[in-house]
Every structure is written in structure tokens, then in C-alpha cells.
C-alpha positions in Angstrom: 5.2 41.1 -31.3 5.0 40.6 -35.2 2.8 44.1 -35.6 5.9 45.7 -33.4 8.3 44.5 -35.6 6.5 45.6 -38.5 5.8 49.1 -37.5 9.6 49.3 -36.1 10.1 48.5 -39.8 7.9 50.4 -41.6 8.7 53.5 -39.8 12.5 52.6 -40.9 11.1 52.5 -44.7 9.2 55.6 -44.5 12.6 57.3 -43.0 14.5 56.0 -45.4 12.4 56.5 -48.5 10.0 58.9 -47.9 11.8 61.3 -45.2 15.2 61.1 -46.1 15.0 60.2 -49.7 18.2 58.5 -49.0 16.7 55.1 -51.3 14.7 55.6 -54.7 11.0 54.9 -53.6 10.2 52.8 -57.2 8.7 49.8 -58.7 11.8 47.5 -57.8 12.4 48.7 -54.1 8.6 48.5 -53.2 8.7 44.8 -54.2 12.0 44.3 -52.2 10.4 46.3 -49.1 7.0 43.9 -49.3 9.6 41.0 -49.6 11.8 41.3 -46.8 9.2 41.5 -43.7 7.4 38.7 -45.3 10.6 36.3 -45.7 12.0 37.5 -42.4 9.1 36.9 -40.5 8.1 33.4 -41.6 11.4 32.5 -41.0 11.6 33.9 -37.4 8.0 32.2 -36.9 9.1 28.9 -38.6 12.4 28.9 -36.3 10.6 29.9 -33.1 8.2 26.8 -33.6 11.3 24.7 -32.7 13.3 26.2 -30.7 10.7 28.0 -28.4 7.5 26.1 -29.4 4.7 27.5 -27.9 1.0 25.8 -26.9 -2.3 27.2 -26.3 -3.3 24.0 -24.1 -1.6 24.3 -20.5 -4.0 22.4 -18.2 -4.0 21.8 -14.7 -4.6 18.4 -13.2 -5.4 17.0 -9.3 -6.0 14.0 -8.6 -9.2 13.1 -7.3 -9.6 10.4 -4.6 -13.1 8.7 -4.6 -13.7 8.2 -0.1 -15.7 5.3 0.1 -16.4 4.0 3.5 -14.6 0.3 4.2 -17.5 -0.1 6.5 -21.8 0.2 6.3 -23.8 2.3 8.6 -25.9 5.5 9.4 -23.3 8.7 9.7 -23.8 10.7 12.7 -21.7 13.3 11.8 -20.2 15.8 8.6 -18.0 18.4 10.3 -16.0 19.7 6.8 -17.0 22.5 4.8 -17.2 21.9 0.9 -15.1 23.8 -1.2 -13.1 24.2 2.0 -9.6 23.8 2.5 -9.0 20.4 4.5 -6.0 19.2 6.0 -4.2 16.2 6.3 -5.9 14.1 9.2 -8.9 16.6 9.6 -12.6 14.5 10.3 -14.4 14.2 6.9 -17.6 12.5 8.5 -18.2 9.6 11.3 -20.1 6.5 11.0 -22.7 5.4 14.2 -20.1 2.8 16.0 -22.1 1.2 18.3 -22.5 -1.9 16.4 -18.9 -2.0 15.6 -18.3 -1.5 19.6 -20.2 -4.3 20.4 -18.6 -6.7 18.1 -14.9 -5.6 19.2 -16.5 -6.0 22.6 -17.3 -9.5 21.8 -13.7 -10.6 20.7 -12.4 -9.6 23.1 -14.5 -11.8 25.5 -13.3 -14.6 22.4 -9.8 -14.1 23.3 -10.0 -13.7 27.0 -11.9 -17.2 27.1 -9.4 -18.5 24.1 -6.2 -17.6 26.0 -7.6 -19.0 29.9 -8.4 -22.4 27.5 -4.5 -21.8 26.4 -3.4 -21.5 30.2 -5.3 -24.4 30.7 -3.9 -26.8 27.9 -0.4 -25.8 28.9 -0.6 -26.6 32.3 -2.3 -30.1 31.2 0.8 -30.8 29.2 3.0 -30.0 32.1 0.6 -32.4 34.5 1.0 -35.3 31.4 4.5 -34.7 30.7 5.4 -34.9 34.9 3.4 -38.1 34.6 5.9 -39.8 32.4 8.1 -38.7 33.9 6.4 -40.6 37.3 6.1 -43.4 35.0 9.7 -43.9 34.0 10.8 -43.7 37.7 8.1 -45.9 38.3 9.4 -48.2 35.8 12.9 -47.8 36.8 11.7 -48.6 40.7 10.0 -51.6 39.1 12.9 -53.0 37.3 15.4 -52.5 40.3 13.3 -54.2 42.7 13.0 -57.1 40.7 16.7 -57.1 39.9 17.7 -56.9 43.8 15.2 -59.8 44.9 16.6 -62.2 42.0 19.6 -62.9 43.9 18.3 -63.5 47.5 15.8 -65.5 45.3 18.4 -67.5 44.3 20.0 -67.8 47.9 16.6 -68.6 49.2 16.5 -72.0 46.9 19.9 -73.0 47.4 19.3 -73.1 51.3 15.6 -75.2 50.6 17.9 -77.5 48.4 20.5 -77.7 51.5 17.9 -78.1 54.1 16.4 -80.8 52.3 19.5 -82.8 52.1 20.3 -82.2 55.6 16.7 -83.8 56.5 16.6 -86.9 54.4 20.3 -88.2 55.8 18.6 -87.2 59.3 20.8 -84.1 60.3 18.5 -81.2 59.7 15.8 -79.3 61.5 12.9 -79.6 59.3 11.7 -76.7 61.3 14.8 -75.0 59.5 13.2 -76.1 56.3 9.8 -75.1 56.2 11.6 -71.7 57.0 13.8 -71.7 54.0 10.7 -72.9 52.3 8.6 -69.7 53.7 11.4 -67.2 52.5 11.4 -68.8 49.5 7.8 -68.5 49.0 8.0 -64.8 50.3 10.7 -63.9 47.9 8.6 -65.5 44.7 6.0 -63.5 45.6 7.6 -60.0 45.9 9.2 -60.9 42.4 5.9 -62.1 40.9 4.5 -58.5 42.1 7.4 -56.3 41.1 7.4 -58.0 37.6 3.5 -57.1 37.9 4.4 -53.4 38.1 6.7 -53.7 35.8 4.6 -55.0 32.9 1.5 -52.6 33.8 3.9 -49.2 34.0 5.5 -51.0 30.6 2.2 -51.6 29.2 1.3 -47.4 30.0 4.8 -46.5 28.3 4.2 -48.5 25.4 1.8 -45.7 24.0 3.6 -43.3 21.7 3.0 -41.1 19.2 6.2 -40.1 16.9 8.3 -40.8 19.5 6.2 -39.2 22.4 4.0 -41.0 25.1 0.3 -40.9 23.8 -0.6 -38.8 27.2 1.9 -36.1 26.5 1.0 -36.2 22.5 -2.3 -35.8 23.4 -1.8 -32.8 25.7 0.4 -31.4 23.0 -1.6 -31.4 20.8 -4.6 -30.0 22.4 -1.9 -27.2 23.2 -1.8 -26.3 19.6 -5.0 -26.1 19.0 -5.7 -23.7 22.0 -3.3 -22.0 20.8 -4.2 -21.7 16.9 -7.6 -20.6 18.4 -6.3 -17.7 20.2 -3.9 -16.8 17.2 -7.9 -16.5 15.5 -9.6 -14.4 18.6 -6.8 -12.0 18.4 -7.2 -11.6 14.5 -10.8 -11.3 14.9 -10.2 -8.7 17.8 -7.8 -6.8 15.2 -10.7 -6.8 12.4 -13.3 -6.0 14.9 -10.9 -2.7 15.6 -10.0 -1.9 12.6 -13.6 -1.8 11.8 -14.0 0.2 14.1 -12.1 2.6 14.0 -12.8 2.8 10.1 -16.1 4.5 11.2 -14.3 8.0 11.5 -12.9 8.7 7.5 -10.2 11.4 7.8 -8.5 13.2 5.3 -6.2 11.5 3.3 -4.1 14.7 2.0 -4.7 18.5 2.2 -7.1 19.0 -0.4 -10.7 19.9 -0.7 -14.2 17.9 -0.5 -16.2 19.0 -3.8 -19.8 19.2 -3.5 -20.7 17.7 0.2 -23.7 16.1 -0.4 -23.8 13.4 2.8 -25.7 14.7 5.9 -26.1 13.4 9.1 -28.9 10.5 8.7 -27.8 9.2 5.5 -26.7 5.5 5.3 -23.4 4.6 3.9 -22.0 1.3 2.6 -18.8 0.1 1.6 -19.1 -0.1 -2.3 -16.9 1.5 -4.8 -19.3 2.4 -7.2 -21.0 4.6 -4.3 -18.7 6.9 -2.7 -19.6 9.5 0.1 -17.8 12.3 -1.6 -14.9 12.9 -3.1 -12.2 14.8 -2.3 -9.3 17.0 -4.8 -6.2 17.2 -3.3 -4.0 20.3 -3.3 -1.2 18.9 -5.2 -1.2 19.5 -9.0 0.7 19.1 -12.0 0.8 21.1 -15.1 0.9 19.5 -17.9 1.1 21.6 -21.7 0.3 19.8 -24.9 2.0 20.0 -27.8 2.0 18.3 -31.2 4.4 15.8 -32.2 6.5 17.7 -34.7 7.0 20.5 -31.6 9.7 18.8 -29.5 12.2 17.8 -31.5 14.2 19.5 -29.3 12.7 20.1 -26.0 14.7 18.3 -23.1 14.1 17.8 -19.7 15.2 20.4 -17.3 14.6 23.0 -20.6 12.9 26.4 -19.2 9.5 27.1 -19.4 6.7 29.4 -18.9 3.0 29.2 -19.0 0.1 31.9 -18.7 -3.8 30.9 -17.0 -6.8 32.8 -17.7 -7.3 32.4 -14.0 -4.2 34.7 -12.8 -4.6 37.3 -15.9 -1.2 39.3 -16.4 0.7 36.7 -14.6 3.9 34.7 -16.0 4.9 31.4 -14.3 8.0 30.3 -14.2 8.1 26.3 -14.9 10.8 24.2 -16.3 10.2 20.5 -18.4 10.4 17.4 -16.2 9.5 15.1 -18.8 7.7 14.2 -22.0 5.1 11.4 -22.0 5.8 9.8 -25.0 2.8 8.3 -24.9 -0.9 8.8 -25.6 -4.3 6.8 -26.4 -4.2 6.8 -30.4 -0.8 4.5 -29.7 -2.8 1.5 -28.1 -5.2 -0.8 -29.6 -7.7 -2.3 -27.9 -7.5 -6.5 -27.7 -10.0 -7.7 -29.5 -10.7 -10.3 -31.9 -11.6 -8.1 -34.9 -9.3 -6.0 -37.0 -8.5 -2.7 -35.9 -11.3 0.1 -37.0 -9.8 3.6 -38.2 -13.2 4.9 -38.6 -14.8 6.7 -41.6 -13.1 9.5 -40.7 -9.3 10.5 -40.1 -8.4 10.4 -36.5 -7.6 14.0 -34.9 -3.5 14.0 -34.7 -2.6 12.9 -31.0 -0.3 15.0 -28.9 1.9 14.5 -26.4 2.0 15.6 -22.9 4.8 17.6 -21.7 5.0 17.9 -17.4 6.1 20.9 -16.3 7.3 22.0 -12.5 6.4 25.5 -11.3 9.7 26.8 -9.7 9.6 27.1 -6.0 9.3 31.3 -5.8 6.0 30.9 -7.7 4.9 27.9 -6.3 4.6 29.2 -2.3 2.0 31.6 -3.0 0.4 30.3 -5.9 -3.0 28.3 -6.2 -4.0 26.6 -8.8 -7.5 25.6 -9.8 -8.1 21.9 -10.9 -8.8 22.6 -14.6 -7.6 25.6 -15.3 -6.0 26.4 -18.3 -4.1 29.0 -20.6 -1.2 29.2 -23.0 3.0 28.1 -22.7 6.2 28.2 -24.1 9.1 26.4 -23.9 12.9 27.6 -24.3 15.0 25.3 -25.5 18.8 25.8 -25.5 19.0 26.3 -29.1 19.3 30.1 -31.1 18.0 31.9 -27.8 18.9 34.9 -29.3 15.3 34.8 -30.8 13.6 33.7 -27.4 12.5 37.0 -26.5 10.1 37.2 -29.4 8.1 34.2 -27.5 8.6 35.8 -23.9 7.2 39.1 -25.5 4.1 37.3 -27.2 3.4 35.0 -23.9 3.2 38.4 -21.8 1.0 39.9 -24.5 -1.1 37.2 -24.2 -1.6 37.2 -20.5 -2.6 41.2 -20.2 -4.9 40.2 -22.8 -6.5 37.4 -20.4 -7.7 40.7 -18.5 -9.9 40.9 -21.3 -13.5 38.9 -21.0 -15.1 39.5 -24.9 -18.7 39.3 -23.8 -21.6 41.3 -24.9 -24.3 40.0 -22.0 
């Protein structure tokens, strides 16, 4: 764009000078003529560094996601392609899950013996409860009897007392007697047993613990632990499933799997530091860099364009979603010694600026993981000068159809 300007300029001079004649061509208009383009040209630059900087580091960036296996064992199957396009769900590989089987086999035997034990613990609390139940009525039948009897009891030894009297004066039957006596008798012994009953049904209610007969306590409490046992088999059975079905690994986005090296045979195990392959996923970000003293005045939502040596001739459209005001030279390491700057100076850090591809570029456009090329962006100050950057971006991508090799 500069070399345009100039030869738009000198062919001016030369018309005006030279062809024309209209201007003297001496000493003092030479100087000015050498002058101008040089003053007007760093100033234009000097300007367009602020208000359109530009960048010759526009990267692209994926994000890689490491599959590691949560679970060990020989893989019996690798259906993706590398360097494939994969999507969302697709099988990456599949584990051998017989052994996985056979354990989620087993806990489910667990629960199935876990939960009859549970059946079986609740119905001996209702059987232990019902008994105290019969207890209490017992009790209560116990109680009553003895309560009912007290007063024939009584009417029984006033008629011994009266038939007594009745024999010693001579005026009584003592056969009459030794019947009062007999009733009497009868009556002291269906008390004596009724009190019996009552103690021994007391003695079996006297058990309690907070509040509860030990019988029913115990059944209770053999309840919970039935039941805390199944609550275990059916978290084992979960864990023995999800196990299980952790032996197929699917895709976790649409993306690709870079450099499939696992075949069918090889063992895998569930460590991080050993992945089975890893796998880019389609969704990028841009992200231009530019030096601190660029974006003064670059705001988010700001347009933006961007060139890759990848699509040569092509201008993206883009606009700023942020700055990261941020980068690695701004944090120190904790340590207990001072700071090191190094024997030499640091390289000046930049910062990263994200940009968003507009959506009519974006649907038919892919971008390579690490490709990179050169960007501008417009702020909305003087844009009257703007088109000099648009002019030197587009130069620069016909120029990327250029490869400067000699071999």
C-alpha cells in the first residue's frame, strides 16, 4: 500500500514538475518533495499502529482432550479412522467386558440375597412387634382377672368367717363350712395364678430399649442393618455397571483422533499419564497477539480480520471478544528464593486478544489446529485511514499464494 501511495505521488510530482512545468523543479522544491512522502507516511503508519493495529501472530487453538480409559483391560476393538472426522457419541475403541460382566453379575446376586435378608428382617419386626402387642393384652387379661377375683375373694372369707360363727354357737352346717372354706381355697389359688401371669408377662415387658421392648428393638435394629446392606449391594451393582459400561469409550465431542496408535490386542489401563489416544475437537478459537502498547484502544465487539497461510487469498471476517490481560511473565513462581530475572532481558510479553469468526465464514470454514497468519483490528477511531490496513491485509494474503522455496 505504501509503494502505491508513493507511485500515485510520484507520478503527481513528475506531472506537476516535469510535464507541466506548472512548479520550479529546484534545490528547495526537491527537498520539500523528499519531505512530504516521508512525514506523511510515518505519520499515517504511526496512526494506523493504534487505531487499526495490525499482528503477524494469529494462531489457531483446539483443545485437546487426553481419553484415558477409567477402566484396565485387553481392547477388542478400534473402529475410528485417525485424522478422521468423528462425531459426537461415535465408538472410539472397546475394552474385553467379560470380567466386568461377571462382576456386575455377581452384585447382582449381592443384592438379590441382600434385599430377601431385608424381606426377611421386616417381617421379623412385624412377628416381634405383634408379640408385644400379645404381651400387653396378655398383661391386661392378667391384671383384670386378678381384679375380678379380688372381690369374690373377699366374699368368700366373709362367709368362712360367718360359717364359723354359726358352728361354734351350734347353729351351722359345718358341712356349709368346709364349702366356704373350699371356695375360699379355690379363689386363693386362681388369684395366686393370675398374679403369676401377671409378674412373668411384667417381667417380659420390663425389657426396653429407648423406650421400645428389647424384642422389637432388636428386630429393629436388625432391620437397619439389612437394610444399610442392601443400600451397599445396590452401590456396588451401580459401580459394577458403570464399570462396565466404561469399557466402550465414545467420543466426547466432534473432533478428530490424532495418530491412532492402539490396535486390537493392546492392554489398556486406567492411568493418566498413559492415554489411549487423544482426540482434537472441532471447536477452535483464534486468538491474535499483540504487544502491549497496541490496544490502547481496541474494545470488545471492535471489527476484525485475520489472514492464514492455510486459506491463501482468503480474508476472514472476525470481531474482538476480549483481551486477556494476562500472560506468564506477570506471575512469579512461590518459592522461597528471590525472584531470578536472568542474565539476560526477558522477551517483552504480549497479550492475547480472542477473536470470533462471524457466522457467514464460519459454516464453511475449517480451521487447522495450529495454523497461523496475520490480523488487524479496526477500532472505531479515524477509520477514514482503515482502508490502508484492509488494503495491506489483502496484499498479504495473495501473497500467501506464494511458497519461496528453491528445493
Amino acid at each position: 500500500m505504501e509503494a502505491l501511495l508513493l507511485g500515485i505521488y510520484a507520478f503527481f510530482v513528475w506531472l506537476f514538475f516535469i510535464k507541466l512545468k506548472w512548479l520550479p523543479w529546484n534545490t528547495a522544491t526537491q527537498v520539500t518533495v523528499v519531505i512530504i512522502p516521508i512525514v506523511a507516511l510515518t505519520a499515517m503508519i504511526l496512526t494506523l499502529n493504534v487505531v487499526a493495529p495490525s499482528t503477524s501472530d494469529v494462531r489457531v487453538f483446539k483443545y485437546v482432550v487426553q481419553i484415558v480409559p477409567q477402566v484396565r483391560g485387553r481392547v477388542l476393538e478400534v473402529p475410528v479412522e485417525p485424522n478422521r472426522l468423528v462425531k459426537k457419541g461415535e465408538l472410539l475403541f472397546r475394552i474385553d467386558p467379560t470380567q466386568y460382566e461377571n462382576e456386575l453379575n455377581a452384585a447382582k446376586a449381592r443384592l438379590a440375597a441382600d434385599e430377601a435378608k431385608f424381606a426377611q428382617a421386616g417381617a421379623a419386626l412385624i412377628d416381634a412387634s405383634a408379640g408385644a402387642r400379645q404381651l400387653q393384652e396378655q398383661l391386661k387379661a392378667a391384671t383384670g382377672q386378678v381384679s375380678s377375683l379380688q372381690p369374690r375373694l373377699e366374699l368368700a372369707r366373709m362367709r368362712v368367717r360367718q360359717n364359723r360363727e354359726l358352728v361354734s354357737t351350734g347353729a351351722g352346717d359345718r358341712f356349709a363350712l368346709e364349702q366356704a372354706e373350699s371356695n375360699l381355697a379355690d379363689l386363693q389359688g386362681q388369684i395366686a395364678t393370675s398374679a403369676a401371669n401377671e409378674a412373668q408377662v411384667t417381667q417380659k415387658l420390663s425389657g426396653r430399649v429407648n423406650g421400645e421392648q428389647a424384642s422389637v428393638a432388636s428386630a429393629r435394629a436388625q432391620l437397619a442393618t439389612a437394610k444399610a446392606q442392601v443400600d451397599i449391594s445396590r452401590a456396588d451393582l451401580g459401580t459394577a455397571q458403570w464399570n462396565l459400561d466404561q469399557t466402550t469409550m465414545y467420543a466426547p465431542s466432534d473432533g478428530y483422533a490424532i495418530n491412532v496408535q492402539l490396535r486390537p490386542g493392546s492392554y489398556v489401563v486406567a492411568v493418566p499419564l498413559a492415554p489411549a489416544m487423544t482426540f482434537v475437537e472441532e471447536t477452535y478459537q483464534v486468538i491474535a497477539l499483540y504487544t502491549q502498547n497496541e490496544l490502547r484502544l481496541v474494545e470488545p465487539g471492535n471489527r476484525a480480520e485475520f489472514t492464514l497461510r492455510t486459506h491463501a487469498g482468503q480474508v476472514i471476517q472476525a470481531k474482538v471478544d476480549s483481551i486477556v490481560w494476562a500472560q506468564g511473565q506477570g506471575q512469579m513462581t512461590p518459592s522461597g528464593a528471590v525472584p531470578q530475572t536472568g542474565a539476560y532481558p526477558q522477551v517483552p510479553g504480549r497479550f492475547p486478544v480472542k477473536l470470533i469468526v462471524d457466522d457467514k465464514d464460519a459454516a464453511n470454514l475449517f480451521l487447522a489446529a495450529g495454523a497461523e497468519g496475520d490480523g488487524a483490528i479496526y477500532t472505531d477511531h479515524v477509520e477514514m485511514i482503515h482502508v490502508v490496513r484492509m488494503v495491506i491485509l489483502r496484499v498479504g494474503a495473495i501473497t500467501n499464494y506464494i511458497v519461496p522455496k528453491l528445493h
